[in-house]
C-alpha positions in Angstrom: 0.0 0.0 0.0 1.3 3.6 -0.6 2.0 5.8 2.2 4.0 8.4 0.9 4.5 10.6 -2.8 6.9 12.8 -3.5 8.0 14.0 -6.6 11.9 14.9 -7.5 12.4 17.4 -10.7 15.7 17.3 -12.8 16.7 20.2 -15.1 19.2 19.6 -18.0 20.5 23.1 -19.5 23.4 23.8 -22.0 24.0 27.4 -20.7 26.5 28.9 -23.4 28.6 30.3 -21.1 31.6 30.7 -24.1 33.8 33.4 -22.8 37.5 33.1 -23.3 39.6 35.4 -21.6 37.7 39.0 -21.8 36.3 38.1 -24.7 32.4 37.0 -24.8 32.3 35.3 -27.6 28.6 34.4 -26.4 26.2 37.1 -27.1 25.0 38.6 -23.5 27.2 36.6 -21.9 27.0 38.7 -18.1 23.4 39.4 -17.9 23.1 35.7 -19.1 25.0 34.0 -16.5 24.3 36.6 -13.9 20.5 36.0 -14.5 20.6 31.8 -14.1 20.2 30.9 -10.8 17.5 33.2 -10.2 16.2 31.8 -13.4 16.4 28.2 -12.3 15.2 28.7 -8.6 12.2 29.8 -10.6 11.8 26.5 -11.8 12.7 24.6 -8.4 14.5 21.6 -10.2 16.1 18.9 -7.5 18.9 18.4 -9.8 20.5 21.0 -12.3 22.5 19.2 -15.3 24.8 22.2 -16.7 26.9 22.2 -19.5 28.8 24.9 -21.2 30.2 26.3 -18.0 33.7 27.1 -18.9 34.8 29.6 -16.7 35.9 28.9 -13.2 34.8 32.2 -11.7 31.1 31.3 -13.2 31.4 27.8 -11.8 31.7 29.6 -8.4 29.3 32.7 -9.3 26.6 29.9 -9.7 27.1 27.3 -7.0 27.2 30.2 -4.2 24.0 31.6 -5.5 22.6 28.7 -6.1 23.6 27.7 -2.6 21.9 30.6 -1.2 18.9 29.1 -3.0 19.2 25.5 -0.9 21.5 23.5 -3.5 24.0 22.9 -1.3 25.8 19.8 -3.1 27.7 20.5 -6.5 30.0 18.4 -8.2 32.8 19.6 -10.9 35.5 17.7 -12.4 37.4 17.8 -15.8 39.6 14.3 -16.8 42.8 15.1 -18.2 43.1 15.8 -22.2 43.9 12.5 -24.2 45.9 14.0 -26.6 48.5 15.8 -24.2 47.8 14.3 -20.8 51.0 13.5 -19.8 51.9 17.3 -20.3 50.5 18.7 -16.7 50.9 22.2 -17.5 49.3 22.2 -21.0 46.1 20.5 -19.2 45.8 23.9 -16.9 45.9 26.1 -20.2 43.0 23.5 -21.9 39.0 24.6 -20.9 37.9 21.7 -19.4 34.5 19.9 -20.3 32.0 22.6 -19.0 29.6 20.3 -17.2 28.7 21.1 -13.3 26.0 19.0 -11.4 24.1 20.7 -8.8 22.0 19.4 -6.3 19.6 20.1 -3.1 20.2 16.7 -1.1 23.8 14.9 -0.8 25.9 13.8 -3.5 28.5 10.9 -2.9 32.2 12.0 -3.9 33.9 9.5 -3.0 33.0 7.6 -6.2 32.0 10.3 -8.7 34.1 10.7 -11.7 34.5 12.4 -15.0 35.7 10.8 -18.3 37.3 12.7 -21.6 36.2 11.6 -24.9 39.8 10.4 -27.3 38.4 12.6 -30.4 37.6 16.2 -30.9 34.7 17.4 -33.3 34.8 21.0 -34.9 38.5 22.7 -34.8 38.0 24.9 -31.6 37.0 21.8 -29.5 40.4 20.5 -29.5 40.9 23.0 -26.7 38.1 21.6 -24.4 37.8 18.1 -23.1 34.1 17.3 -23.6 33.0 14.4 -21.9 31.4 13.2 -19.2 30.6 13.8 -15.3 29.4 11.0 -12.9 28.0 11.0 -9.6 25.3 9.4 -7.2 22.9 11.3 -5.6 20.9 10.8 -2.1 17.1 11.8 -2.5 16.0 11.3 1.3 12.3 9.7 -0.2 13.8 7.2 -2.4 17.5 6.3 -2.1 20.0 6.3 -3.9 20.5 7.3 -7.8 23.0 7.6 -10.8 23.5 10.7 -12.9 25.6 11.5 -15.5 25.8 14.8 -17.9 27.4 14.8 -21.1 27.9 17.2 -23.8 29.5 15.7 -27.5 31.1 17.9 -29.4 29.7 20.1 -32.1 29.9 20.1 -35.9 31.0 22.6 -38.4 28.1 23.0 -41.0 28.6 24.3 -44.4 25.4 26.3 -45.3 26.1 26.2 -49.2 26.3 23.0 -49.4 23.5 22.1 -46.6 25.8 19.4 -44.5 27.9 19.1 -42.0 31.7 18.6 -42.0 31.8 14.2 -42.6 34.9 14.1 -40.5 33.9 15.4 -37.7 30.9 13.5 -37.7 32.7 10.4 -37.6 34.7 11.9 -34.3 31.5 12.5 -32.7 30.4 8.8 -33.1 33.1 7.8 -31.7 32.7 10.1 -28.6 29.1 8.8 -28.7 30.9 5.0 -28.7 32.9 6.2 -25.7 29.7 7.5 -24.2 27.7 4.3 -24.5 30.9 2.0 -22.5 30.9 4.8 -19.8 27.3 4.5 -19.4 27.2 0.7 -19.6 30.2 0.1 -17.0 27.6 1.9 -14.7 26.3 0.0 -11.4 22.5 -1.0 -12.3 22.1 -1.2 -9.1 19.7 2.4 -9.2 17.8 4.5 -11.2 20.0 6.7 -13.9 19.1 9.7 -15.2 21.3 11.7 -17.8 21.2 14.9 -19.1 22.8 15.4 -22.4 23.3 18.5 -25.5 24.2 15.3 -27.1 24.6 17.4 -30.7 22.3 15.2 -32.3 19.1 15.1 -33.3 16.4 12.8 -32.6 15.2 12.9 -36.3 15.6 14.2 -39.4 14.1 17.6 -40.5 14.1 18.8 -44.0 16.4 16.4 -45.0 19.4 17.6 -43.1 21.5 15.4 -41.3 22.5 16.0 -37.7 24.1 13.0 -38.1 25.2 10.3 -40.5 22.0 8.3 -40.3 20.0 11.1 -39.2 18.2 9.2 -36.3 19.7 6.2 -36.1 22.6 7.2 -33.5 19.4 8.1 -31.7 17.7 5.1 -32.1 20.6 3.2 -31.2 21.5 4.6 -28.0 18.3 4.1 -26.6 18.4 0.6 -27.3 21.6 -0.3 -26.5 21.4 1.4 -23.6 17.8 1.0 -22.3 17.3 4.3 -22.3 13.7 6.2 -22.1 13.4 10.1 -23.1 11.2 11.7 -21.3 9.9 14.7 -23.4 9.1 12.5 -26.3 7.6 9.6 -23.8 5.6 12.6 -22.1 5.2 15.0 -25.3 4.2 12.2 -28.3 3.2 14.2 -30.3 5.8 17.3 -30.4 9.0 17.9 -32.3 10.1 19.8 -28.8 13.0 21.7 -30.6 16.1 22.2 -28.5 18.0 24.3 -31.3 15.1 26.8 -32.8 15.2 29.3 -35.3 12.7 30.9 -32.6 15.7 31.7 -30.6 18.0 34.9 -32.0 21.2 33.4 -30.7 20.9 30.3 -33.1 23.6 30.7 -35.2 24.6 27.9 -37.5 23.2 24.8 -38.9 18.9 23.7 -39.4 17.0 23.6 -36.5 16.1 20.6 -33.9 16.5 18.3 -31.0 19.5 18.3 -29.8 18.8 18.3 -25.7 17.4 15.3 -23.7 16.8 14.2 -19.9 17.0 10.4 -20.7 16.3 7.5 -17.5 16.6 3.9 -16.5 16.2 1.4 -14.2 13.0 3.3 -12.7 11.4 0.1 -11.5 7.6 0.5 -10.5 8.8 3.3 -7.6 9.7 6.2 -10.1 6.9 7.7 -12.4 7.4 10.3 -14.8 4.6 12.5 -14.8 5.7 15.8 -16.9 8.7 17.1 -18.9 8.6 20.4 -20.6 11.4 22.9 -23.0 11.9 25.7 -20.5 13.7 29.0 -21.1 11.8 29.0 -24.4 11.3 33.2 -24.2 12.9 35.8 -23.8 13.7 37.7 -19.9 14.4 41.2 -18.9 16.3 42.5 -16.6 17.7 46.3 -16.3 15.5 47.2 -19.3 17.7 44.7 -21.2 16.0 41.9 -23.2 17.7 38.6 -23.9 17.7 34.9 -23.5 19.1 32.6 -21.2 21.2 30.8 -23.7 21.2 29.6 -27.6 19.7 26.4 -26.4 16.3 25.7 -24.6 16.6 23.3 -21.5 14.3 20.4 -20.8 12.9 20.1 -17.2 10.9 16.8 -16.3 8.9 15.5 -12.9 8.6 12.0 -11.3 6.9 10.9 -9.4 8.6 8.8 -6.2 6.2 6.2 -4.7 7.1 3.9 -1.4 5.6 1.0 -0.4 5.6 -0.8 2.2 
């Protein structure tokens, strides 16, 4: 019989924080950041899934105000860079992989870890190590659960000739490879949930490939994996674009899903009930009108049942 429901909500958000040095290379890049955790606390997600955080001083910027806000658990680590990690000092002058997990109830750090992929994607991403974060979260109604938030690397897309650069799609299948034997050499012991701006999209729009097979990577992930999305489980019936021509900071390549909050391993004690694009308009602040970031997020709701 149940005697208890609680619900846990998980947030998954490529922020575009691109800032190298003082240049903003992102387009509103202080009112941006500046603006997110009051943005997010809006939303009051249990578990943030960040990527694109680059700089350090933002890491810190949003964990303290965030931490003001009752997330008191974060977790941030970069693996060193395959190509030169033997090199110590050239590893401090790389960007790491961007990705910060934040949560409201404890995280365990004493097996968390973060993993680089072996390839690089578009030029510039040579000087990041995208990859991927691990760590296990305590939700005091339920127990004990995996998550993991990932980011592949991006594409060059040649607009004249309407595809993307073949090369560097072949390196972002093999980061999506590397992905798949992180994931599976992953305890199955709890409930996982991953946030991803896996640079891919679900299907294929106007004939355009995201991807070699346009779709098929998809499809194959959440197979060999056993993975369920939640916005298309929960939203049928809608395309639910990530990447929108809606959004003014889109700048290159056609339009599409390229965000997800994907689970496992729910059992019959976790139910999704909702998941929704957030940060789909535009926010003012100081008579200033912008968006959050050139991405939308995805933020999904479950349900936790016990039994006893």
């Amino acid at each position: 019989m149940e005697n208890s429901t609680n619900k846990i909500k998980i947030l998954t958000y490529n922020a575009w924080g691109l800032k190298i040095g003082p240049f903003s290379i992102a387009k509103d890049y202080h009112a941006r950041i500046y603006s997110l955790p009051s943005e997010i606390y809006r939303l009051s997600p249990d578990i943030i899934f960040l990527q694109e955080i680059w700089k350090k001083s933002d890491r810190k910027y949003l964990i303290n105000e965030l931490k003001k806000r009752g997330y008191k658990y974060s977790y941030y680590k970069t693996d060193y860079h395959p190509r030169i990690k033997n090199f110590k000092w050239l590893n401090n002058l790389m960007l790491g992989n961007g990705l910060l997990i934040i949560s409201k109830t404890p995280i365990n750090y004493s097996n968390s870890q973060a993993f680089s992929f072996s390839a690089h994607t578009a030029t510039e991403e040579f000087f990041t190590r995208k990859g991927v974060l691990f760590c296990e979260i305590e939700i005091p109604a339920f127990g004990k659960i995996n998550c993991i938030n990932t980011h592949l690397g991006s594409v060059d897309y040649n607009p004249k000739k309407l595809h993307f650069n073949k090369k560097q799609r072949l390196n972002q299948l093999q980061q999506l490879n590397e992905f798949e034997k992180f994931v599976l050499n992953i305890t199955k012991n709890y409930p996982l949930f991953i946030g991803a701006d896996l640079n891919i999209d679900e299907r294929n729009y106007n004939n355009l490939n995201w991807f070699p097979r346009g779709g098929k990577e998809y499809e194959a992930l959440m197979k060999k994996l056993n993975l369920i999305d939640s916005y298309r489980v929960m939203n049928p019936d809608k395309i639910g674009k990530t990447y929108s021509d809606n959004n003014h900071y889109k700048i290159q390549g056609p339009e599409g899903r390229l965000d997800y909050l994907f689970h496992a391993n729910l059992g019959s004690t976790l139910v999704p009930e909702s998941s929704k694009l957030v940060f789909t308009g535009p926010i003012k602040r100081k008579n200033k009108t912008f968006q959050l970031s050139d991405h939308y997020g995805i933020l999904s709701e479950y349900k936790i049942k016990k039994a006893h």
